[in-house]
PDB file with SEQRES, HELIX, SHEET and CRYST1 records, atoms N, CA, C and O in Angstrom:
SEQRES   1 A   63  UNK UNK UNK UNK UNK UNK UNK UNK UNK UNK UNK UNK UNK          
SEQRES   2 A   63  UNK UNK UNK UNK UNK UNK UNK UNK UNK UNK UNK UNK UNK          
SEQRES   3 A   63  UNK UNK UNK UNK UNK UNK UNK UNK UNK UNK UNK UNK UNK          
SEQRES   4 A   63  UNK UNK UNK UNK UNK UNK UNK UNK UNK UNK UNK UNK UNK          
SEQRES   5 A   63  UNK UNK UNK UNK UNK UNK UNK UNK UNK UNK UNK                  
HELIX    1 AA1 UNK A    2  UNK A    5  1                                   4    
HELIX    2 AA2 UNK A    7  UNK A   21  1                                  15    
HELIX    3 AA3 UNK A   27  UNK A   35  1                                   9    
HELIX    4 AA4 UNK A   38  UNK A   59  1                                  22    
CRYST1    1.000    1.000    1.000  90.00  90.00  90.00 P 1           1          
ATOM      1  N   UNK A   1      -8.892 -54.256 -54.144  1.00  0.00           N  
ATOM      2  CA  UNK A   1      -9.871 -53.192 -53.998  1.00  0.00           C  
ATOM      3  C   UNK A   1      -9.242 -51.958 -53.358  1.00  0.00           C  
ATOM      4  O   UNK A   1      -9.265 -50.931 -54.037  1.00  0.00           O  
ATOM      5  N   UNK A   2      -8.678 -51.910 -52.138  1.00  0.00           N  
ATOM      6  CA  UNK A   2      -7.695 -51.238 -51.174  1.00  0.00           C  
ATOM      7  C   UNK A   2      -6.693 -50.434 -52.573  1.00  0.00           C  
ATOM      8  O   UNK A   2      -6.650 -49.204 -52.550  1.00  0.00           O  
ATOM      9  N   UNK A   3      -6.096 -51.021 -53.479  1.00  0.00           N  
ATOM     10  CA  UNK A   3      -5.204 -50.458 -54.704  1.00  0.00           C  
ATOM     11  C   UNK A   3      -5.483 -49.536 -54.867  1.00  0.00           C  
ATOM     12  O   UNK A   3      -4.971 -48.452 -54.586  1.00  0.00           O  
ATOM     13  N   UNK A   4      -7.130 -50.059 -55.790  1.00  0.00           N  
ATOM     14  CA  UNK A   4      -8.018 -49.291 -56.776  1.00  0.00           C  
ATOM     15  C   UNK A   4      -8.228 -47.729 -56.260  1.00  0.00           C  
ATOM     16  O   UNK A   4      -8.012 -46.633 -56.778  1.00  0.00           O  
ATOM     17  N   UNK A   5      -8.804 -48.211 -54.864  1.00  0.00           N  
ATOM     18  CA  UNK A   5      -9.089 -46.891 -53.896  1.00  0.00           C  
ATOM     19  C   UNK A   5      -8.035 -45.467 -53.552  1.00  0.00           C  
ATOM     20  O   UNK A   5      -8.293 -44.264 -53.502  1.00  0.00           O  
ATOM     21  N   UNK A   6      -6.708 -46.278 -53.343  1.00  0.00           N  
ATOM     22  CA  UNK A   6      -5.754 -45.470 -53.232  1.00  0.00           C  
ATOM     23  C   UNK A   6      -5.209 -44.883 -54.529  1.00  0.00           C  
ATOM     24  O   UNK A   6      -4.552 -43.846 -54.445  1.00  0.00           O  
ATOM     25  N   UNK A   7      -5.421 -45.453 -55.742  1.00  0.00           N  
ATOM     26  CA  UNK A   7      -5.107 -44.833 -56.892  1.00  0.00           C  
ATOM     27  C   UNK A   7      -6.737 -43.555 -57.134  1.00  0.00           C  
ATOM     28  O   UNK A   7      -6.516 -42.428 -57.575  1.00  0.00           O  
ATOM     29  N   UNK A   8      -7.354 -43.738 -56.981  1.00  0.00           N  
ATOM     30  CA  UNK A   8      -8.097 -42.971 -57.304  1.00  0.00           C  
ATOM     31  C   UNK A   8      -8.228 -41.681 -56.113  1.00  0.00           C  
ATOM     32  O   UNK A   8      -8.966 -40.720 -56.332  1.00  0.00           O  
ATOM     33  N   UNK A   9      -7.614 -41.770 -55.151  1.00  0.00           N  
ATOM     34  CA  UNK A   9      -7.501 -40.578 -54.096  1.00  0.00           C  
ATOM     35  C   UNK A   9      -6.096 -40.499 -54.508  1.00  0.00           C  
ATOM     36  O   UNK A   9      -5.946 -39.278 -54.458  1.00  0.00           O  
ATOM     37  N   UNK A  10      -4.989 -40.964 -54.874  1.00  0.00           N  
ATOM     38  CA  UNK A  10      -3.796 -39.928 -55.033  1.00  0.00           C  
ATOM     39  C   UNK A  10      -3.939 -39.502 -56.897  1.00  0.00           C  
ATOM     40  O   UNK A  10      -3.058 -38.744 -57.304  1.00  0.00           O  
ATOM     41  N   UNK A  11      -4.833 -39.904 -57.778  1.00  0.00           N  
ATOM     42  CA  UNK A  11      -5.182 -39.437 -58.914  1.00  0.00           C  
ATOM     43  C   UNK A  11      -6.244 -37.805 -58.484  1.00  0.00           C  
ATOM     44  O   UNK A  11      -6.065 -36.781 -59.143  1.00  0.00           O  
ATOM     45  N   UNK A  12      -7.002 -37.845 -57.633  1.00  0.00           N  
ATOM     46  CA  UNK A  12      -7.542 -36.840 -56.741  1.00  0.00           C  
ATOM     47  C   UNK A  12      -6.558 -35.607 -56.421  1.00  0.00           C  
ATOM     48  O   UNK A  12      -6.444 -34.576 -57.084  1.00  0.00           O  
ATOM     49  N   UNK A  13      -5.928 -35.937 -55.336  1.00  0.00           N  
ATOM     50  CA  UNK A  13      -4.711 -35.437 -55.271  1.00  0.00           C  
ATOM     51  C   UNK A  13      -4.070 -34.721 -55.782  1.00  0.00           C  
ATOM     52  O   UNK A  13      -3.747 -33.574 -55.475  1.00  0.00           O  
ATOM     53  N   UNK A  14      -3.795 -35.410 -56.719  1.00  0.00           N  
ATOM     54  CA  UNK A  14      -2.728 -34.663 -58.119  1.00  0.00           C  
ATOM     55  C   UNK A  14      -3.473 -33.903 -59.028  1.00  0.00           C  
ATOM     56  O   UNK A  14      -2.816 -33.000 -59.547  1.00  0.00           O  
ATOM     57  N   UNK A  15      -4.838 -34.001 -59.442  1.00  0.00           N  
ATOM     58  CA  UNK A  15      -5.507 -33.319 -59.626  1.00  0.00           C  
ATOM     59  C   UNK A  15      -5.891 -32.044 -58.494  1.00  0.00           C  
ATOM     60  O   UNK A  15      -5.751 -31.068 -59.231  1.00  0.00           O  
ATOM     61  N   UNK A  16      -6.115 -31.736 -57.739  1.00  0.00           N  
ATOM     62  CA  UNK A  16      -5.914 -30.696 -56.898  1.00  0.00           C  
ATOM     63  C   UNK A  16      -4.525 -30.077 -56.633  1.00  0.00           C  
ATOM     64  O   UNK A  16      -4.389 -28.941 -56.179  1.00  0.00           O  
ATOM     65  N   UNK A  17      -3.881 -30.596 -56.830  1.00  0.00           N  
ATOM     66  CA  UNK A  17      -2.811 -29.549 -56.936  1.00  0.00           C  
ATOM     67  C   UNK A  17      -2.774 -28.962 -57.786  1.00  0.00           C  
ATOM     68  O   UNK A  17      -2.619 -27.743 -57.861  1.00  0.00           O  
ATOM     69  N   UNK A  18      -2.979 -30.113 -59.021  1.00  0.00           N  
ATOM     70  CA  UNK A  18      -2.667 -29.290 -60.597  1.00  0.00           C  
ATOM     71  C   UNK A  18      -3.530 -27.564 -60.730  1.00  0.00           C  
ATOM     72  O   UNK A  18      -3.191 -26.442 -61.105  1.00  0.00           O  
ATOM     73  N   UNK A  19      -4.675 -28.152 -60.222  1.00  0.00           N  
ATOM     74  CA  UNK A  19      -5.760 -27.464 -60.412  1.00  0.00           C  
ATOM     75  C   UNK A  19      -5.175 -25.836 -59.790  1.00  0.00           C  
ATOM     76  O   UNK A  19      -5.123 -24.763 -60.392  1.00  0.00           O  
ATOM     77  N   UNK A  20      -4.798 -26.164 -58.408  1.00  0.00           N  
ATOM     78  CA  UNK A  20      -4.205 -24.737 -57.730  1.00  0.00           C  
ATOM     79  C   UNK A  20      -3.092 -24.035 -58.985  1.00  0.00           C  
ATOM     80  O   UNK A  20      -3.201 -22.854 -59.313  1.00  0.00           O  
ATOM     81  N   UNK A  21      -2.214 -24.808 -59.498  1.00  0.00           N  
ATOM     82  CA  UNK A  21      -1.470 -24.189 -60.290  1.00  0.00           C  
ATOM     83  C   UNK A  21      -1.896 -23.084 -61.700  1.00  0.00           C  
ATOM     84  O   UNK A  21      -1.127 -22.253 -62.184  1.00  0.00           O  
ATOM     85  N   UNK A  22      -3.165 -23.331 -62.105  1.00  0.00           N  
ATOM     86  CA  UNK A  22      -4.036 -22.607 -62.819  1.00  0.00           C  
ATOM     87  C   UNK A  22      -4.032 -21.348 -62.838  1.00  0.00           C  
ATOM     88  O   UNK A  22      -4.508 -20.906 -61.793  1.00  0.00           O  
ATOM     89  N   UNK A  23      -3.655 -20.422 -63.679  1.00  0.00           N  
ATOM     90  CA  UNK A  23      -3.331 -19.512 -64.063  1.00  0.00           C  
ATOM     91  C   UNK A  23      -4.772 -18.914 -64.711  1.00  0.00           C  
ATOM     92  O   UNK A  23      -4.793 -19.055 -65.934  1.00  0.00           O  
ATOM     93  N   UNK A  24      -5.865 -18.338 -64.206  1.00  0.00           N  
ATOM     94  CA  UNK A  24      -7.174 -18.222 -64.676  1.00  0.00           C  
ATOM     95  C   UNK A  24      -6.811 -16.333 -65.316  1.00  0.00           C  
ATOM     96  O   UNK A  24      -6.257 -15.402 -64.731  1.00  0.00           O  
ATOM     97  N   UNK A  25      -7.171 -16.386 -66.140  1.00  0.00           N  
ATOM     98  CA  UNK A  25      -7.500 -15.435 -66.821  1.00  0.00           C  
ATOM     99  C   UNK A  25      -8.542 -13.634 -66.423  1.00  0.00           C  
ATOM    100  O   UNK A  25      -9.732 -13.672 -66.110  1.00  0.00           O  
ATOM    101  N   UNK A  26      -7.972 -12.662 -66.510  1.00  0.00           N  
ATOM    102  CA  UNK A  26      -8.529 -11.852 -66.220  1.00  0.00           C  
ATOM    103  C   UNK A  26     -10.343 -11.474 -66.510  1.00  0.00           C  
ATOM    104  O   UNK A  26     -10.651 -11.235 -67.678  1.00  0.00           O  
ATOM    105  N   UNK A  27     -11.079 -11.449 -65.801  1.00  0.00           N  
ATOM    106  CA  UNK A  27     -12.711 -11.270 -66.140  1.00  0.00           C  
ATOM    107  C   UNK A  27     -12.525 -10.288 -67.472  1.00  0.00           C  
ATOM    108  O   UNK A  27     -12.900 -10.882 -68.483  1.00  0.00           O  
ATOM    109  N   UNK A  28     -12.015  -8.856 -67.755  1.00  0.00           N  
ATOM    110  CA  UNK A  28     -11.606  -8.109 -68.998  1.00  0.00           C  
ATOM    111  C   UNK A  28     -11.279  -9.002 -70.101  1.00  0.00           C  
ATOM    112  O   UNK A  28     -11.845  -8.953 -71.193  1.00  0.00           O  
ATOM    113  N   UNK A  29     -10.209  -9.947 -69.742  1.00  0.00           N  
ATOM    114  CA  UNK A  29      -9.860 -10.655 -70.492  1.00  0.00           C  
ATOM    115  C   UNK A  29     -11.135 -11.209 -71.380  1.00  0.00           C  
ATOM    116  O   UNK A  29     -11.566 -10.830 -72.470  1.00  0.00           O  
ATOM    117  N   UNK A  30     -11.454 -11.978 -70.724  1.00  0.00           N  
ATOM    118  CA  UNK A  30     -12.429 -13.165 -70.727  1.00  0.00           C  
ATOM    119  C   UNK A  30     -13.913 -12.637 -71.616  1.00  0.00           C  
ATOM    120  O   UNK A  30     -14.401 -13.240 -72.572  1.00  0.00           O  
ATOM    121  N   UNK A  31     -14.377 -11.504 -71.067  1.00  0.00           N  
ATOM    122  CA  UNK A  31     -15.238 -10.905 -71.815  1.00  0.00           C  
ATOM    123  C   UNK A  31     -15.106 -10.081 -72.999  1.00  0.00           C  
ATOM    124  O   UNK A  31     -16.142  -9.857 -73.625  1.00  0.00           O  
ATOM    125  N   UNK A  32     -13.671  -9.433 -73.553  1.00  0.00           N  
ATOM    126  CA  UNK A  32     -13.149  -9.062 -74.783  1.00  0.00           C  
ATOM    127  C   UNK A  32     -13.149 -10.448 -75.711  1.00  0.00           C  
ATOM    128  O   UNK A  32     -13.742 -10.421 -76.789  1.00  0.00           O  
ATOM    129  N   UNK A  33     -12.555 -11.508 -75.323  1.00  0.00           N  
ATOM    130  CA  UNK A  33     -11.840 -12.585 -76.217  1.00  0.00           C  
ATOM    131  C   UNK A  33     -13.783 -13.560 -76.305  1.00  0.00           C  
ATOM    132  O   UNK A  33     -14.172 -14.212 -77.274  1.00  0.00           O  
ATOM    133  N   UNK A  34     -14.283 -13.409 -75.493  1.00  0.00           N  
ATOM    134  CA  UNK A  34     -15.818 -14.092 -75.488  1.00  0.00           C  
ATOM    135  C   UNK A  34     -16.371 -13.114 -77.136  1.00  0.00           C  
ATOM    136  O   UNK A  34     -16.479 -13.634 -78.247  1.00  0.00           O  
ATOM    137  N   UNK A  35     -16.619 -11.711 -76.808  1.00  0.00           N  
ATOM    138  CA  UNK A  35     -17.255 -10.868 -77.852  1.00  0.00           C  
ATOM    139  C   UNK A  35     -16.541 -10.822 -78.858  1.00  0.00           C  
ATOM    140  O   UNK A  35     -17.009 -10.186 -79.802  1.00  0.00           O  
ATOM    141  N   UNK A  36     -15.245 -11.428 -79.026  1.00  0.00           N  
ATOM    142  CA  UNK A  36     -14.893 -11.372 -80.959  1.00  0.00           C  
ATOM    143  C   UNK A  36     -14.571 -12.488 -80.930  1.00  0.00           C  
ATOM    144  O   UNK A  36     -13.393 -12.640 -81.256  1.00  0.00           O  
ATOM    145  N   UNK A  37     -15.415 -13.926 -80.528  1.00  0.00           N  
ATOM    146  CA  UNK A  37     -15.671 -15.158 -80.687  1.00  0.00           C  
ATOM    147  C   UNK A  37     -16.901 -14.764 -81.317  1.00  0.00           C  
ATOM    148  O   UNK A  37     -16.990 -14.904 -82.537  1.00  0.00           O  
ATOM    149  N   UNK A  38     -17.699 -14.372 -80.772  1.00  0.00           N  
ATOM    150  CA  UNK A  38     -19.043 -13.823 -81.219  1.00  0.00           C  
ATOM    151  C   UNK A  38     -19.186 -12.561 -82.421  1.00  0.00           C  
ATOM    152  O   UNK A  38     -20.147 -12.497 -83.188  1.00  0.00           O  
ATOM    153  N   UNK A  39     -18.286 -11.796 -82.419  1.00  0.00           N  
ATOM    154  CA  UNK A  39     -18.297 -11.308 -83.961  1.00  0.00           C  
ATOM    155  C   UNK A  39     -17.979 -11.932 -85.138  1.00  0.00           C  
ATOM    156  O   UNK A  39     -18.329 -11.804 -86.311  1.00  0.00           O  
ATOM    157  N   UNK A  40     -17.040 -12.817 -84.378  1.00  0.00           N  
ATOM    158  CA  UNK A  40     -16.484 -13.665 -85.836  1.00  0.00           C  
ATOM    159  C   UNK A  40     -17.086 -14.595 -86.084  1.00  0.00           C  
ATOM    160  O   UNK A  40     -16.684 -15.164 -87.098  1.00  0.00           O  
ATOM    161  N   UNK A  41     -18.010 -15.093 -85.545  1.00  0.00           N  
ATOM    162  CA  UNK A  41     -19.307 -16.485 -85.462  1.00  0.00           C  
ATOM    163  C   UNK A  41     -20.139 -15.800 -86.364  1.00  0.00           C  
ATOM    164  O   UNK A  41     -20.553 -16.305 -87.407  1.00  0.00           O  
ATOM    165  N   UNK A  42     -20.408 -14.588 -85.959  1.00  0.00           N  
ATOM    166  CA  UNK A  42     -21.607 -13.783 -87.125  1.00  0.00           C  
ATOM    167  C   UNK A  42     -20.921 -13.224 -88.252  1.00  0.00           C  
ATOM    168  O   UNK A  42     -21.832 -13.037 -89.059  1.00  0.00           O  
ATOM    169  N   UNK A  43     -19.881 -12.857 -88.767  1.00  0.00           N  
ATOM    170  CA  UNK A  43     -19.223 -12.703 -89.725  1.00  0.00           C  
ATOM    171  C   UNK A  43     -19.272 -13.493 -90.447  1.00  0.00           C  
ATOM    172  O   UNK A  43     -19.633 -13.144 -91.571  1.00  0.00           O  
ATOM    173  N   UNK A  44     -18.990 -14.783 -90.259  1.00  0.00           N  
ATOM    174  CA  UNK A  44     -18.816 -16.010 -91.192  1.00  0.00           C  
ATOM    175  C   UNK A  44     -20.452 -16.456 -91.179  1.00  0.00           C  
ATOM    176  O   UNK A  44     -20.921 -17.057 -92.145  1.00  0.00           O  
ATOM    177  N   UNK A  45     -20.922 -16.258 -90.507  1.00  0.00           N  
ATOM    178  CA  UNK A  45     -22.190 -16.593 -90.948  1.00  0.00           C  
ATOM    179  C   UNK A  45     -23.120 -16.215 -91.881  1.00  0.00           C  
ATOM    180  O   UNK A  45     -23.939 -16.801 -92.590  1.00  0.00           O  
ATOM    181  N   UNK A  46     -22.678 -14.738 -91.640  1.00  0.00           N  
ATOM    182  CA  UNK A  46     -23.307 -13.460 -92.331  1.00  0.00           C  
ATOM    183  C   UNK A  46     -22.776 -14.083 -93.948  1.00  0.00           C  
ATOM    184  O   UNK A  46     -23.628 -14.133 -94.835  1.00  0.00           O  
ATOM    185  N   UNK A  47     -21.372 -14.528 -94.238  1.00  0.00           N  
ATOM    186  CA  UNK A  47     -20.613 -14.308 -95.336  1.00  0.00           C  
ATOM    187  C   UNK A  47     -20.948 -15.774 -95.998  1.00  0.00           C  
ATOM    188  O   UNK A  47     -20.920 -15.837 -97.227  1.00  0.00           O  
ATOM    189  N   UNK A  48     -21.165 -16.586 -95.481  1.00  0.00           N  
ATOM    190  CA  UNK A  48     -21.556 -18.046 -95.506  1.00  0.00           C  
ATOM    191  C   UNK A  48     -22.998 -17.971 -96.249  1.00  0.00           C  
ATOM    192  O   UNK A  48     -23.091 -18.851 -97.105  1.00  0.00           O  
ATOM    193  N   UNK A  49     -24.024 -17.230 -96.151  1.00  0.00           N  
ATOM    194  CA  UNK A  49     -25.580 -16.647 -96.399  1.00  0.00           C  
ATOM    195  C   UNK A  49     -25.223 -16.257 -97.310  1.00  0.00           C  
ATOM    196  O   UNK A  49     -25.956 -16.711 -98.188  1.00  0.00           O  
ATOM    197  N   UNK A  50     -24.330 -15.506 -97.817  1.00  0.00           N  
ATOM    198  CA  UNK A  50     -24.092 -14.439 -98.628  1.00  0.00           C  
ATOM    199  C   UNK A  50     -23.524 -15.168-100.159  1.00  0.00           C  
ATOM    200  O   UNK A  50     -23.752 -15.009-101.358  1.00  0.00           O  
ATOM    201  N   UNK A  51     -22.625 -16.076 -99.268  1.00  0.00           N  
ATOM    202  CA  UNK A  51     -22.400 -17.140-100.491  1.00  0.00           C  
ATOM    203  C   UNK A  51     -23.124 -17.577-101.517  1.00  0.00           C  
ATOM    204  O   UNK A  51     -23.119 -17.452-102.742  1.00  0.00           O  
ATOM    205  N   UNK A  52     -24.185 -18.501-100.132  1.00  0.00           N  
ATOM    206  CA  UNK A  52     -25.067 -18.732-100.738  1.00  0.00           C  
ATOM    207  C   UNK A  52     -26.224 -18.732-100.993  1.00  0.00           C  
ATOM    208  O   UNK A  52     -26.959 -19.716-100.922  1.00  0.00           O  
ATOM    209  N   UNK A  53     -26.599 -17.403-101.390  1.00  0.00           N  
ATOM    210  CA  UNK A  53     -27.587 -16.614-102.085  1.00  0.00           C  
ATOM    211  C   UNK A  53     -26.752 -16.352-103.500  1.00  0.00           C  
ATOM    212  O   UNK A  53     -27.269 -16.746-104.546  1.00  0.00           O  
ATOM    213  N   UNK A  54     -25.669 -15.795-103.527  1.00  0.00           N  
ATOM    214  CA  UNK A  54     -24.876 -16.020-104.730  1.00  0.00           C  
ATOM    215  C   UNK A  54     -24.861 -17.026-105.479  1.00  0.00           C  
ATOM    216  O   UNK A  54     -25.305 -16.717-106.585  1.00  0.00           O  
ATOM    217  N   UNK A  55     -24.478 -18.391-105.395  1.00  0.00           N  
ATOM    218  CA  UNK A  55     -24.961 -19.250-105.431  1.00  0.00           C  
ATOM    219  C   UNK A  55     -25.859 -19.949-106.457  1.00  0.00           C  
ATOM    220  O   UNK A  55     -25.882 -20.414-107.596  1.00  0.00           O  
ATOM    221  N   UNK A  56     -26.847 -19.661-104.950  1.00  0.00           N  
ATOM    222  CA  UNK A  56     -28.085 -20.000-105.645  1.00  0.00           C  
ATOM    223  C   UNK A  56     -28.310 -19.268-107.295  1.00  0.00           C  
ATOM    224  O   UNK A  56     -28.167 -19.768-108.411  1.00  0.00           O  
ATOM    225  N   UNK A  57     -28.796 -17.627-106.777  1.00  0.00           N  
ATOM    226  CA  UNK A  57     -28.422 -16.878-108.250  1.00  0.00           C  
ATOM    227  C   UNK A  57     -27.847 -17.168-109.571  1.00  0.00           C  
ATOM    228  O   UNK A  57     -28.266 -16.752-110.651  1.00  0.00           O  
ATOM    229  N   UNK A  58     -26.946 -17.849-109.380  1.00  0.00           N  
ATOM    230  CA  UNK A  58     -25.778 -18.097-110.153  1.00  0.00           C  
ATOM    231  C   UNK A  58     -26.509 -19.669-110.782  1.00  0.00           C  
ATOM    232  O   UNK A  58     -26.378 -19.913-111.981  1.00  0.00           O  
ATOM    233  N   UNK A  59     -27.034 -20.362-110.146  1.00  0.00           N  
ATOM    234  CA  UNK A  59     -27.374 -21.752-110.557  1.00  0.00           C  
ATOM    235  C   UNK A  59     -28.636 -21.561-111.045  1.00  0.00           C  
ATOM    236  O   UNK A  59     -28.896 -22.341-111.961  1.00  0.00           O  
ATOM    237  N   UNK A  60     -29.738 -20.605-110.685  1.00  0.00           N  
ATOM    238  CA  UNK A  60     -30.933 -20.346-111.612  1.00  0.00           C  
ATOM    239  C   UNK A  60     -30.964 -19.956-112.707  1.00  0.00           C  
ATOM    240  O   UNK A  60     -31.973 -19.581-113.304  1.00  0.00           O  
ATOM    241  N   UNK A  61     -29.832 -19.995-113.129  1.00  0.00           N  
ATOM    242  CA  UNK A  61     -29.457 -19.346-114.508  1.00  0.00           C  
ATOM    243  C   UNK A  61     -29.298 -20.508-115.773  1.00  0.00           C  
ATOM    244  O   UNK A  61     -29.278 -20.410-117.000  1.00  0.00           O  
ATOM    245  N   UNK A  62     -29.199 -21.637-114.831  1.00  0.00           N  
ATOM    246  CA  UNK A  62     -28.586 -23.067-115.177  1.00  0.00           C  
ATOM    247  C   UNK A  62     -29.778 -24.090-115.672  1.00  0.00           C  
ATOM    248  O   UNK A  62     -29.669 -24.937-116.559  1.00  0.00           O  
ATOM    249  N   UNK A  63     -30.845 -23.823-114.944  1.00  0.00           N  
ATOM    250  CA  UNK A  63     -32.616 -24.372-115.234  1.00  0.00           C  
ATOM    251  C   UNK A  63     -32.653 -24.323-116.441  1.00  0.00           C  
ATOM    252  O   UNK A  63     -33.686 -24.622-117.039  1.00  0.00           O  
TER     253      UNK A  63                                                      
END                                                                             
C-alpha cells in the first residue's frame, strides 16, 4: 500500500515540474489562432450546405 502511495506522489511530482516547464502561449496569440478556428469551422460549413443543396438539385432531376 506504502508503494502504491509513494508512486502516486512522485508521479505528482513529476507532473508539477513538467507542468512549470510549459511554455503557455501569448493571450494575442491565443485569440487570433481561436478566430480562424472559427472562420474555418464556418467556411466548411458554409461550403458543406452548399454542396449539398447542389446535390440535392442535381438528384431531382433523377425522380
Amino acid at each position: 500500500m506504502n508503494e502504491t502511495l509513494d508512486a502516486i506522489k512522485t508521479y505528482f511530482k513529476g507532473v508539477r515540474t513538467e507542468w512549470g516547464k510549459i511554455s503557455w502561449p501569448e493571450k494575442r496569440q491565443v485569440v487570433f489562432e481561436t478566430f480562424a478556428v472559427i472562420v474555418i469551422v464556418c467556411l466548411f460549413t458554409v461550403s458543406i450546405y452548399l454542396m449539398d443543396l447542389l446535390f440535392k438539385w442535381i438528384l431531382s432531376f433523377i425522380k
